[in-house]
C-alpha positions in Angstrom: 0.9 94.9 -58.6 0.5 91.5 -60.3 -3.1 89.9 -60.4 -3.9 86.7 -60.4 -6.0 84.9 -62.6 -7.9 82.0 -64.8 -9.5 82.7 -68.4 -12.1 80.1 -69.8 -12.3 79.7 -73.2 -15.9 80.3 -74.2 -17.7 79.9 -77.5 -17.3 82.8 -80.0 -20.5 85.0 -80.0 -21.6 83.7 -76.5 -19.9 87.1 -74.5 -17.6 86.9 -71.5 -18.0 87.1 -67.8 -16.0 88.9 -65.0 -16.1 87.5 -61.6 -15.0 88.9 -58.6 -15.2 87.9 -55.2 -15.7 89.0 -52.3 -13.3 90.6 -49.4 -11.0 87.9 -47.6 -11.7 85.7 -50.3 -10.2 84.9 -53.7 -11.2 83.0 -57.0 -11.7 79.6 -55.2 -14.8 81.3 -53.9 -16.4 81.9 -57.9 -15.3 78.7 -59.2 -19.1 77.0 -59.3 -20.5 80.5 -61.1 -17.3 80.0 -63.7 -18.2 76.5 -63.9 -22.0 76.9 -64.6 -21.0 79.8 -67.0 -18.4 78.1 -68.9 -20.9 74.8 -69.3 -23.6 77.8 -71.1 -20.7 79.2 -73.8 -19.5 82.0 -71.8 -16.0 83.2 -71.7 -15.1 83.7 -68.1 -12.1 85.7 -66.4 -11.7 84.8 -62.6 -9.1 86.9 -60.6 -8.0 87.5 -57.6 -8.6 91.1 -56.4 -5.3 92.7 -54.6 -4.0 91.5 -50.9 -6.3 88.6 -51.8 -5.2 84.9 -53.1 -2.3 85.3 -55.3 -2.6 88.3 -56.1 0.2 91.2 -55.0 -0.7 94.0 -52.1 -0.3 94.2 -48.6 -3.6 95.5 -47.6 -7.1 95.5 -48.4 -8.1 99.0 -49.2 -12.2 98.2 -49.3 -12.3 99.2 -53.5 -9.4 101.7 -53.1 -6.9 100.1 -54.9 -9.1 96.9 -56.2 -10.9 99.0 -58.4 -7.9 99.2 -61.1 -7.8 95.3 -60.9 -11.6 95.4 -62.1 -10.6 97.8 -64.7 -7.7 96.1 -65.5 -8.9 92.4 -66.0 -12.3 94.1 -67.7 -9.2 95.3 -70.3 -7.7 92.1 -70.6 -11.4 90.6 -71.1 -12.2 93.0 -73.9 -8.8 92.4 -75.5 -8.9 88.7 -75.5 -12.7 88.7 -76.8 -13.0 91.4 -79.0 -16.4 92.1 -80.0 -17.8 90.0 -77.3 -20.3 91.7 -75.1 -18.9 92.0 -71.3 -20.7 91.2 -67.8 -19.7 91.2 -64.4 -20.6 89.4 -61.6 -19.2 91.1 -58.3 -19.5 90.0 -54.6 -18.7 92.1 -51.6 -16.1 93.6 -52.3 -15.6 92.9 -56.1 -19.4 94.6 -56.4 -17.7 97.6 -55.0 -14.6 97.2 -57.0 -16.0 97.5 -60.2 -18.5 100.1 -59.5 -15.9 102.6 -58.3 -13.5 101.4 -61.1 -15.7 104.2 -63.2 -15.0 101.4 -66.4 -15.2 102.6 -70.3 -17.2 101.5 -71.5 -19.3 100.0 -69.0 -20.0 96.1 -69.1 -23.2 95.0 -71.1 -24.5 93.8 -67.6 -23.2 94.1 -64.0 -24.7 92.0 -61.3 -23.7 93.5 -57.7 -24.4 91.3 -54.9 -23.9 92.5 -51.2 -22.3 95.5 -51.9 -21.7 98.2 -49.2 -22.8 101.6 -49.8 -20.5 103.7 -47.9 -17.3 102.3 -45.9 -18.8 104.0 -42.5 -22.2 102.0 -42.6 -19.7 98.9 -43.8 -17.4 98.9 -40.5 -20.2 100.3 -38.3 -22.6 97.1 -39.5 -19.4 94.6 -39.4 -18.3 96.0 -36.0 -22.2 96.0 -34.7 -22.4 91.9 -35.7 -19.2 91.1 -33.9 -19.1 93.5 -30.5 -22.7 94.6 -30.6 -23.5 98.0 -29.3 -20.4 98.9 -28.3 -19.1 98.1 -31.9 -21.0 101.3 -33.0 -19.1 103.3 -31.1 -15.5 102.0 -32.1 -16.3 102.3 -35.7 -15.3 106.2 -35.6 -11.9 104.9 -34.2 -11.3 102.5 -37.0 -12.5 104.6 -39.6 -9.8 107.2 -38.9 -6.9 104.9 -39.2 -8.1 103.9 -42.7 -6.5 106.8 -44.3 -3.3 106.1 -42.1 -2.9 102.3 -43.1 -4.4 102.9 -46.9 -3.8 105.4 -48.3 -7.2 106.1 -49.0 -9.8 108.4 -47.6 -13.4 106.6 -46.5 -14.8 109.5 -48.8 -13.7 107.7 -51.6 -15.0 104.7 -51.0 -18.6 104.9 -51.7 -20.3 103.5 -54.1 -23.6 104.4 -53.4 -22.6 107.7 -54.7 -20.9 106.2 -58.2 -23.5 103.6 -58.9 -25.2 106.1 -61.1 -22.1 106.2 -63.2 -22.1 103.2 -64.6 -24.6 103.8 -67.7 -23.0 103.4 -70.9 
């Protein structure tokens, strides 16, 4: 599907940033980071992940799909700033993103903030804030449809176990 999003011009040599927000959100949300960033010489590339802002999908898949969008717009990035050394800055969702993306070569520096580690502790925590205790014990329900409505198997979604990949 189509994504969404803004390119700053930076100043050659200065490198390029990725941003990627968080899940329900969009680029609105990274706009004072693309700001400050810009202002220091950076290059920055703000998107909207999939089922999120402008961007095409119909559902969130928690890093599923979103993870070609990272490696997709970390493409575009390295193709409109070649020879410019790459971050990322991911949220959320967007942390997870990018790590399960697997991306070659890996950014020159990755900031992850609030990322999950695995999808169970992610709904069981989420579902624990909103219903307490008894949201513990519906997170096994909901975790079995997420195959059903996605596409995508929780195994698959945890990027505790890929973090470690991203060495260059």
């Amino acid at each position: 599907g189509s994504i969404a999003g803004w390119l700053i011009e930076g100043r050659p040599g200065m490198g390029a940033v990725l941003l990627l927000h968080g899940v329900r959100g969009n680029r609105l949300d990274m706009l004072a980071r693309a700001r400050f960033l810009q202002e220091r010489g950076f290059a920055v590339l703000v998107i909207d992940l999939p089922a999120h802002g402008e961007s095409g999908g119909e559902r969130i898949t928690f890093g599923g799909r979103e993870k070609e969008a990272a490696r997709r717009a970390l493409a575009f990035l390295a193709a409109h700033c070649p020879g410019e050394k790459i971050g990322v800055i991911g949220q959320s969702l967007g942390a997870a993103s990018l790590v399960l993306a697997h991306a070659a070569p890996a950014p020159a520096a990755v900031v992850l903030e609030s990322m999950y580690p695995t999808i169970e502790e992610a709904v069981a925590d989420r579902l624990r804030m909103r219903l307490g205790a008894p949201g513990t014990w519906l997170s096994p329900l909901l975790l079995a449809q997420l195959p059903l409505r996605t596409g995508i198997a929780a195994a698959s979604l945890r990027p505790i176990d890929e973090i470690g990949e991203m060495s260059s």
